[in-house]
C-alpha positions as CSV (number, residue, x, y, z in Angstrom):
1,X,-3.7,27.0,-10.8
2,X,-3.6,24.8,-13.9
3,X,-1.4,21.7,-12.0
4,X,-4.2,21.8,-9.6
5,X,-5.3,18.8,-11.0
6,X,-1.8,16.9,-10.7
7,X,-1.5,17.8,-7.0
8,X,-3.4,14.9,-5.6
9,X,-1.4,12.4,-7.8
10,X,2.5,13.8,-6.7
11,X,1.3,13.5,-3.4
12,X,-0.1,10.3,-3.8
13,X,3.1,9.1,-5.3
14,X,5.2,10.8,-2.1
15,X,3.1,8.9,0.3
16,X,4.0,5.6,-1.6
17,X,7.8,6.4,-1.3
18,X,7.4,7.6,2.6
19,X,5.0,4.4,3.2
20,X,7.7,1.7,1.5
21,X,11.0,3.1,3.1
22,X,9.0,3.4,6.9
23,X,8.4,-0.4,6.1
24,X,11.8,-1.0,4.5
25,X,13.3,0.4,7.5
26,X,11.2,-2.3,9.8
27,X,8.5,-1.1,11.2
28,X,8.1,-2.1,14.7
29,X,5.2,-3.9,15.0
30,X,5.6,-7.5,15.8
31,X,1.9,-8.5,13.7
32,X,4.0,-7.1,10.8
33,X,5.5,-10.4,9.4
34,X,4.7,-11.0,5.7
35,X,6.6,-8.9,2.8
36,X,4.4,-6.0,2.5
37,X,4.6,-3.8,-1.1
38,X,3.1,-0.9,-1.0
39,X,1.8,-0.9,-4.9
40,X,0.0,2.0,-5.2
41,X,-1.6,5.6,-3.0
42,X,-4.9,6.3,-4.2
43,X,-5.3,10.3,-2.3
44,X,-8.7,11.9,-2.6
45,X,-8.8,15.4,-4.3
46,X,-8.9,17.4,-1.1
47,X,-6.1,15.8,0.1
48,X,-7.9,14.6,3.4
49,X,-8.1,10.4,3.0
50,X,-5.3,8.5,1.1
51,X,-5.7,4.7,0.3
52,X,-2.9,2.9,0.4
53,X,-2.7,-0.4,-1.3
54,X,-0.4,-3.1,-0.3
55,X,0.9,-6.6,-1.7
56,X,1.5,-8.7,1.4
57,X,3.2,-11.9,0.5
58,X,2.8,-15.1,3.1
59,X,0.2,-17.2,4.6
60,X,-3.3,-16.1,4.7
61,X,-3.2,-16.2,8.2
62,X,0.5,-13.7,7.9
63,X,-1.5,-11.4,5.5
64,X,-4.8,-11.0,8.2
65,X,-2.4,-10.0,10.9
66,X,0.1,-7.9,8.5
67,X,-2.7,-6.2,7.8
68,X,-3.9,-5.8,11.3
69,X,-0.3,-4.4,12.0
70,X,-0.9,-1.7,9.2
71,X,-4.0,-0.6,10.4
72,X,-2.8,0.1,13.8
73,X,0.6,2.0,12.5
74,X,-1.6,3.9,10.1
75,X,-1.9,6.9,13.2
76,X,1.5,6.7,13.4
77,X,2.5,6.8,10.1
78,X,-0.1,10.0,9.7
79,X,2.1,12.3,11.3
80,X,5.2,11.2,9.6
81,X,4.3,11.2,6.5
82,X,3.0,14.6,6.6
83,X,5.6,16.2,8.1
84,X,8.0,14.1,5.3
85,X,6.3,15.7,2.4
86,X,5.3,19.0,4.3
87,X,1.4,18.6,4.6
88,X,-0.4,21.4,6.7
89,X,-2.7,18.8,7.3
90,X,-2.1,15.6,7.9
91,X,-4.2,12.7,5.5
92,X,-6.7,10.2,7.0
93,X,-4.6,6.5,5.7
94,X,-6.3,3.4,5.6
95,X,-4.6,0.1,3.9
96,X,-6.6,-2.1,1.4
97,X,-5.1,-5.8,0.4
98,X,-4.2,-5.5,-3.1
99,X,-4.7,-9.0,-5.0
100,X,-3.8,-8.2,-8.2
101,X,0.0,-9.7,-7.7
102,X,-2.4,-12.7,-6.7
103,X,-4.5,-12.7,-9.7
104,X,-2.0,-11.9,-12.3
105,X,-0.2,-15.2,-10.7
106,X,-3.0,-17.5,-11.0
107,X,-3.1,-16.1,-14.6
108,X,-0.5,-16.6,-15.8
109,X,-0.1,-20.5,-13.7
110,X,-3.6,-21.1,-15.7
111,X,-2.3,-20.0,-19.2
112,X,0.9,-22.4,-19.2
113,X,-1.4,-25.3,-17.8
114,X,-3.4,-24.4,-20.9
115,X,-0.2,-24.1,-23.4
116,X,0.8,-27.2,-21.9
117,X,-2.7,-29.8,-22.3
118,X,-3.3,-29.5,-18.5
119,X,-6.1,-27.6,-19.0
């Protein structure tokens, strides 16, 4: 039982790979209209809740809905993604708005305003 402890994470990262080719193949939600990343699965170590984070680019207004769209696919997504990877039981998934695409941006816009005297 010694990769016990490696489980959660190889699951983690098949949920990222079933999660990003449901939404390469177009998920058919019509609320689903910004480019969605899925960056990174965070699973729990009983393997019961998996947070999925996602890089939505767009509008605000595309990213609230996007997300919306996510939420309300997440049921269906449940069932598929377990049977993908062979779960016995399927994972609660809930998507969180990852901003650190966002924040690495204004970063690096802040440090060549500063390189340049803008700042």
């Amino acid at each position: 039982m010694a990769n016990d402890g490696r489980r959660p994470d190889r699951v983690a990262e098949a949920i990222r790979e079933e999660v990003a080719r449901f939404l390469a193949e177009g998920a058919k939600d019509p609320r689903i209209t910004g480019l969605v990343t899925v960056t990174a699965v965070d699973v729990t170590r009983d393997l019961r809740h998996a947070r999925i984070f996602v890089s939505i680019l767009g509008s605000e207004q595309e990213k609230v809905t996007t997300l919306e769209g996510l939420h309300s696919l997440a049921s269906h997504l449940r069932s598929r993604v377990a049977k993908a990877i062979r779960l016995r039981n399927a994972c609660e998934l809930e998507f969180v708005m990852d901003e650190s695409i966002a924040h690495a941006a204004r970063i690096e816009s802040l440090l060549a305003q500063i390189k340049d005297g803008k700042l």
